[in-house]
C-alpha positions as CSV (number, residue, x, y, z in Angstrom):
1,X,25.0,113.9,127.4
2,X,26.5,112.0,124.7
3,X,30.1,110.5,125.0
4,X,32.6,112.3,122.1
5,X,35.8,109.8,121.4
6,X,38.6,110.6,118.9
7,X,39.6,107.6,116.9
8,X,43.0,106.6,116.0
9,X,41.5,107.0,111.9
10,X,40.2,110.2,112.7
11,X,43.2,111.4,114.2
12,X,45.4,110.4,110.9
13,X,42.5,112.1,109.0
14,X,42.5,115.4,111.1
15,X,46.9,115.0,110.8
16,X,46.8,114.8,107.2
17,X,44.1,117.6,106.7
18,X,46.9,120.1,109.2
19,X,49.7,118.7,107.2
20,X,48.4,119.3,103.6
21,X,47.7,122.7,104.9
22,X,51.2,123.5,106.0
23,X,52.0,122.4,103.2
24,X,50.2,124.7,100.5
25,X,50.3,127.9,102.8
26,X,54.2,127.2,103.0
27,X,54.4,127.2,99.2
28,X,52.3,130.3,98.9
29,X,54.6,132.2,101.4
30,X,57.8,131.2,99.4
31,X,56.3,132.1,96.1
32,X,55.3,136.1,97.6
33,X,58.7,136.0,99.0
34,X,61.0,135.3,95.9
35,X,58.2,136.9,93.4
36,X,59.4,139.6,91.0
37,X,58.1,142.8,90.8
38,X,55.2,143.4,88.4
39,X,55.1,145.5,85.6
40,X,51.3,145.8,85.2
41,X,48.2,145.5,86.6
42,X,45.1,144.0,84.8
43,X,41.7,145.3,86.1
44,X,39.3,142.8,85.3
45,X,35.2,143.0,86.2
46,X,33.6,139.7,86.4
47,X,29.6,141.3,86.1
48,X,31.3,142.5,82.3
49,X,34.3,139.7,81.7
50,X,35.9,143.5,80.6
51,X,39.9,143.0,81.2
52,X,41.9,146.4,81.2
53,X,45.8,146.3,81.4
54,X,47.5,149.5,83.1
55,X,51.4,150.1,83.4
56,X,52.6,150.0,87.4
57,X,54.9,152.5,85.8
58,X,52.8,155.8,85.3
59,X,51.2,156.9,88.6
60,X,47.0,157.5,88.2
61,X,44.0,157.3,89.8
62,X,41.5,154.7,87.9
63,X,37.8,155.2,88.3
64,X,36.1,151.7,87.5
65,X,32.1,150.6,87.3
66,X,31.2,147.2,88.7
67,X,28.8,146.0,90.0
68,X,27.4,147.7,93.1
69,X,29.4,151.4,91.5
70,X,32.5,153.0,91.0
71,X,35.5,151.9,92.7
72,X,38.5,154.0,93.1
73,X,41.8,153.0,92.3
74,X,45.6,154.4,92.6
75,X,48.5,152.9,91.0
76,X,51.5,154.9,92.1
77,X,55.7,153.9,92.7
78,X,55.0,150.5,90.7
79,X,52.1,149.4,93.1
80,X,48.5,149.5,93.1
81,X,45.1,149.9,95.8
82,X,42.0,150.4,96.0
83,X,41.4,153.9,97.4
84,X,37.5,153.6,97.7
85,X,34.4,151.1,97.0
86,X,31.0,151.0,97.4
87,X,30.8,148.1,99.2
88,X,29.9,147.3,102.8
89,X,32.6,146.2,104.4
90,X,35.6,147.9,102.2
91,X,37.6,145.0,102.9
92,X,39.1,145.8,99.5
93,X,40.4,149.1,101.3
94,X,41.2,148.0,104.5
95,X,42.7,144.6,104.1
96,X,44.2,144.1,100.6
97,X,46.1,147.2,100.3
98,X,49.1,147.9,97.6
99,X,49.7,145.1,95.3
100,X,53.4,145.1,93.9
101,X,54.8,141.2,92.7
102,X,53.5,139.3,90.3
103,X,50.6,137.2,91.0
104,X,49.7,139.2,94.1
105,X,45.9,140.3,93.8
106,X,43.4,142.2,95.9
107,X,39.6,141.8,95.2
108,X,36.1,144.0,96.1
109,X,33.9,140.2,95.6
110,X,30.8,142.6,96.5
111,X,31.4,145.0,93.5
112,X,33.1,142.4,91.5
113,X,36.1,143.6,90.3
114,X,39.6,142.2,90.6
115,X,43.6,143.5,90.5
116,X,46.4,141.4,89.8
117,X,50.0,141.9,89.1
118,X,51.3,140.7,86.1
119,X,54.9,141.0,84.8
120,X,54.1,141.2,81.0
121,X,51.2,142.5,79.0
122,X,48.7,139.7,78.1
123,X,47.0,138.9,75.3
């Protein structure tokens, strides 16, 4: 059986690797924390490159084509979900859920389609 040893420049390496980490998922927690509320949500398919802008003002229910078929999505009180997918997994359903700030996004990668919150209309 073979002998494993940590070395002191694998030890920095393996610090500096949990540090930076810290780090980044720090920042990302502090940016959802003090994010503003969105007023839109863009819909965008990556099998098309199509990009569709919706008000998180008006409640509806979205019906969109990608990839694999139609996914389902609400947008209601100024937030937005997937309701259904036709993916696998519906990780999109399960895990994402509502989207509300700015920047916050959910994603179905298997049927290729993508949500995020923006707070003004882009062009």
């Amino acid at each position: 059986m073979a002998k494993f040893s940590i070395r002191k420049g694998d030890k920095i390496v393996i610090a500096s690797i949990v540090v930076v980490c810290l780090v980044i998922s720090g920042g990302f927690a502090l940016r959802a924390r003090y994010a503003s509320a969105g007023s839109y949500v863009t819909i965008f398919r990556a099998d098309t490159n199509e990009e569709t802008q919706y008000s998180l003002t008006k409640p509806r229910t979205i019906e969109v084509q990608g990839y694999l078929g139609t996914s389902t999505i609400e947008i209601s009180q100024g937030k937005a979900r997937f309701v259904s997918s036709p993916c696998p997994d519906n990780v999109c359903v399960d895990f994402f859920g509502w989207v509300e700030k700015e920047g916050e996004i959910s994603v179905c990668l298997p049927n290729q389609i993508l949500l995020k919150v923006e707070e003004r209309v882009s062009h």
